[in-house]
N, C-alpha and C positions, 0 to 999 in steps of 0.2 A: 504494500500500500504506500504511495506515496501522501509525503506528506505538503502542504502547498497554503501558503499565505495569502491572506484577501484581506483588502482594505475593509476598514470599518461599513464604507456604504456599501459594499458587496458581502459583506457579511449580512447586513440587515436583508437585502435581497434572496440567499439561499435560507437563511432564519425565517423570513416569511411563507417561501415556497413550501416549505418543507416542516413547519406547525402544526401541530394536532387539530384538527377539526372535525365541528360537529359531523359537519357532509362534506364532503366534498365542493365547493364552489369556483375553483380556477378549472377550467381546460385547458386553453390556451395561454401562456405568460409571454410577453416578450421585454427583456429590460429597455429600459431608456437611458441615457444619459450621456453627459458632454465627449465629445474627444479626449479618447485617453484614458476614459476613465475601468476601461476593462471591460467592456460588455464580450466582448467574445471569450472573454477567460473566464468569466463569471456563468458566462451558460454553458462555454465545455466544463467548468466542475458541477457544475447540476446535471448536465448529461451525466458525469462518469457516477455522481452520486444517484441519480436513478438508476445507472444498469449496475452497480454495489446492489442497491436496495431489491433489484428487479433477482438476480443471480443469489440472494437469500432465500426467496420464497422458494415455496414447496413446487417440486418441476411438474405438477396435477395445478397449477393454477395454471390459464390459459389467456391468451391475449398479454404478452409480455415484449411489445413493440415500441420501438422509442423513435420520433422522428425530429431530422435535424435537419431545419432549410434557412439556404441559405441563398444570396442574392444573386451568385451563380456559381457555376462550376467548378471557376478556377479559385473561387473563396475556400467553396469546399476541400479541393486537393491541395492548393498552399498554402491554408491559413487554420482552417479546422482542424482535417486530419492529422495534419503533424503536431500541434496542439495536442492531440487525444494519446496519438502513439508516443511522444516523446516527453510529455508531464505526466500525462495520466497510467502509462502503461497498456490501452485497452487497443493494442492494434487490431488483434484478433477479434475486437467486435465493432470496429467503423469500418 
């Protein structure tokens, strides 16, 4: 497990996602915020903390899909995935 530093206001943001609630009421999250201030590093450790969470449950729970879009393709291959394989360790699942 890697271990990986957030700033305060990115800390408030996975602390919200990620909260005990009554029900369920987010679907879709997407951060906001200035240049710089981390939004891509912020939703790849909520990615890799949902497939953590997702790779806990019991392999009888069904529907265990994680989707990551992004503005295009080559964001995807330069910016996300190596992000994912080389902080987070999770090559084998992006």
């Amino acid at each position: 497990m890697t271990l990986i530093t957030l700033s305060r206001g990115q800390s408030e943001i996975v602390e919200y996602l990620f909260r005990p609630l009554p029900e369920p009421k987010l679907r879709f999250t997407v951060p906001v915020g200035p240049r710089g201030f981390g939004k891509t590093f912020v939703s790849t450790s909520v990615a890799a903390l949902a497939v953590r969470e997702l790779e806990s449950l019991d392999p009888s729970v069904p529907n265990k899909n994680i989707s990551i879009l992004c503005g295009s393709y080559s964001q995807t291959t330069d910016i996300f995935y190596p992000l994912m394989r080389d902080s987070f360790g999770l090559e084998t699942m992006a």
